[in-house]
C-alpha positions as CSV (number, residue, x, y, z in Angstrom):
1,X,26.1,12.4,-0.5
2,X,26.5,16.0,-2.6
3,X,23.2,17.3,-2.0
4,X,24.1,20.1,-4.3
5,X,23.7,17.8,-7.0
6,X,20.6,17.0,-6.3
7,X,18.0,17.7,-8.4
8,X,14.3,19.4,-6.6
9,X,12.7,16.3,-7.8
10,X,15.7,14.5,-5.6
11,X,15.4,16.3,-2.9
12,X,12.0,16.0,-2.9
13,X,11.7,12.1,-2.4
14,X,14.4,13.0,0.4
15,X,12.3,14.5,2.2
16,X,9.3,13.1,1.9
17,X,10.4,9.9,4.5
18,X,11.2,12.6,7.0
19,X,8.1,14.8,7.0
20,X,5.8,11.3,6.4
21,X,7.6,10.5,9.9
22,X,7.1,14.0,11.5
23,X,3.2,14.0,10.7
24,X,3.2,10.6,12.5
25,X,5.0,11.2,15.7
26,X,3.5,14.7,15.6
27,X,6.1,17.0,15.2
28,X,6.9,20.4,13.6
29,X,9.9,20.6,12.1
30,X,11.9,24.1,11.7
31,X,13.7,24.6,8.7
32,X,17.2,24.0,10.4
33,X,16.2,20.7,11.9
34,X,15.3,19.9,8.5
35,X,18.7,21.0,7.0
36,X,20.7,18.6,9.9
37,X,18.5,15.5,9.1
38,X,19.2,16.0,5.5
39,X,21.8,18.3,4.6
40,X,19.8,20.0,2.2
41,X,20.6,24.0,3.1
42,X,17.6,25.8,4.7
43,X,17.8,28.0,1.5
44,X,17.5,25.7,-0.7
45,X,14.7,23.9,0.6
46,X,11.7,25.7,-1.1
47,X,11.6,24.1,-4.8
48,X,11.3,20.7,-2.8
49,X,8.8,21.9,-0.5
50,X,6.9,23.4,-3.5
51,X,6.9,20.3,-5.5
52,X,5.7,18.0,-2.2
53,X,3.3,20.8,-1.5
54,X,2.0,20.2,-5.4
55,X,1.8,16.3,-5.1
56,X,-0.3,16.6,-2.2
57,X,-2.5,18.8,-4.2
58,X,-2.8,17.3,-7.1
59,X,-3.8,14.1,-4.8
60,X,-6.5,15.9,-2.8
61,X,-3.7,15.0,-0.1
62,X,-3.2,17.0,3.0
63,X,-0.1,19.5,2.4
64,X,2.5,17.4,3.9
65,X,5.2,20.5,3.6
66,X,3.2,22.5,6.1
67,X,5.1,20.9,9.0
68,X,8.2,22.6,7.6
69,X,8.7,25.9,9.5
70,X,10.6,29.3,10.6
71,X,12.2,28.3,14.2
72,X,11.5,32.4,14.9
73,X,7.7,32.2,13.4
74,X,6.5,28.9,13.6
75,X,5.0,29.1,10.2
76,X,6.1,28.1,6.8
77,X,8.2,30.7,5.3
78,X,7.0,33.9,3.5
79,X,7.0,32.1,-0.1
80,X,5.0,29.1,1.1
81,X,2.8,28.2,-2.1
82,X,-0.3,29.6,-0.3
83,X,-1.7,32.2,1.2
84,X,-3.1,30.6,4.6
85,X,-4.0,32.1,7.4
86,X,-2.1,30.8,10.9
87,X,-5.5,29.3,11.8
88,X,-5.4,27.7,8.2
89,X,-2.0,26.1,8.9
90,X,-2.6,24.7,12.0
91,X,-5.7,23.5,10.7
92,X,-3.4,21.7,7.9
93,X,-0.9,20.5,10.1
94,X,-3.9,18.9,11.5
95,X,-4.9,17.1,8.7
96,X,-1.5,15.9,8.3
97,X,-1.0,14.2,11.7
98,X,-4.4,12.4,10.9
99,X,-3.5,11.4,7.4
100,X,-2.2,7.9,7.1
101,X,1.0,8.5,5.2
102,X,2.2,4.8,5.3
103,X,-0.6,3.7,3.9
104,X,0.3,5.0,0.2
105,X,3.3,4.4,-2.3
106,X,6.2,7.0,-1.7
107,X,6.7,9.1,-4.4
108,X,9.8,8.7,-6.8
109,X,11.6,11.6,-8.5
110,X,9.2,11.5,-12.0
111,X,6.2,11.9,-9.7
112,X,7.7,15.2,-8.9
113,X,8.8,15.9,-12.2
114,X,5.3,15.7,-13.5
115,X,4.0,18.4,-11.2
């Protein structure tokens, strides 16, 4: 698959599985283990993280793209859409292992589109 060719919207519903499995079993994910698992560049990852960080919002959703993070920091990177605090994050990422992601429709590329 060309990733490159991807649109946001695209890469979005890509990674949506992945961090829906992540908040499950728990885990953090860094940016890099995110780029091997999808092959998405690290660098190219924040319009899809935005737009998953939006659908959440706009559900009243727990911010799903908060488990994404800096290997270095252990925080979302500089340009996350927010500004949280550390104990704000953790709090999040909280939420998000208690939120029962299988328990609602996946969303497709023109639910991104529409954010």
């Amino acid at each position: 698959m060309e990733n490159e060719r991807m649109t946001h919207a695209e890469q979005a519903v890509l990674l949506w599985p992945l961090l829906a499995l992540a908040a499950r079993t728990q885990q953090i994910l860094s940016y890099a283990a995110v780029e091997g698992y999808t092959g998405i560049a690290r660098h190219g990852l924040k319009r899809a993280l935005e737009l998953i960080h939006d659908y959440c919002k706009r559900h009243g959703w727990p911010l799903l793209n908060t488990l994404v993070v800096s290997q270095q920091s252990g925080m979302p990177g500089e340009r996350f859409p927010e500004d949280l605090s550390t104990l704000e994050i953790k709090v999040e990422q909280g939420r998000v292992f208690l939120f029962d992601w299988s328990g609602h429709d996946k969303p497709r590329p023109h639910d991104f589109q529409a954010a």
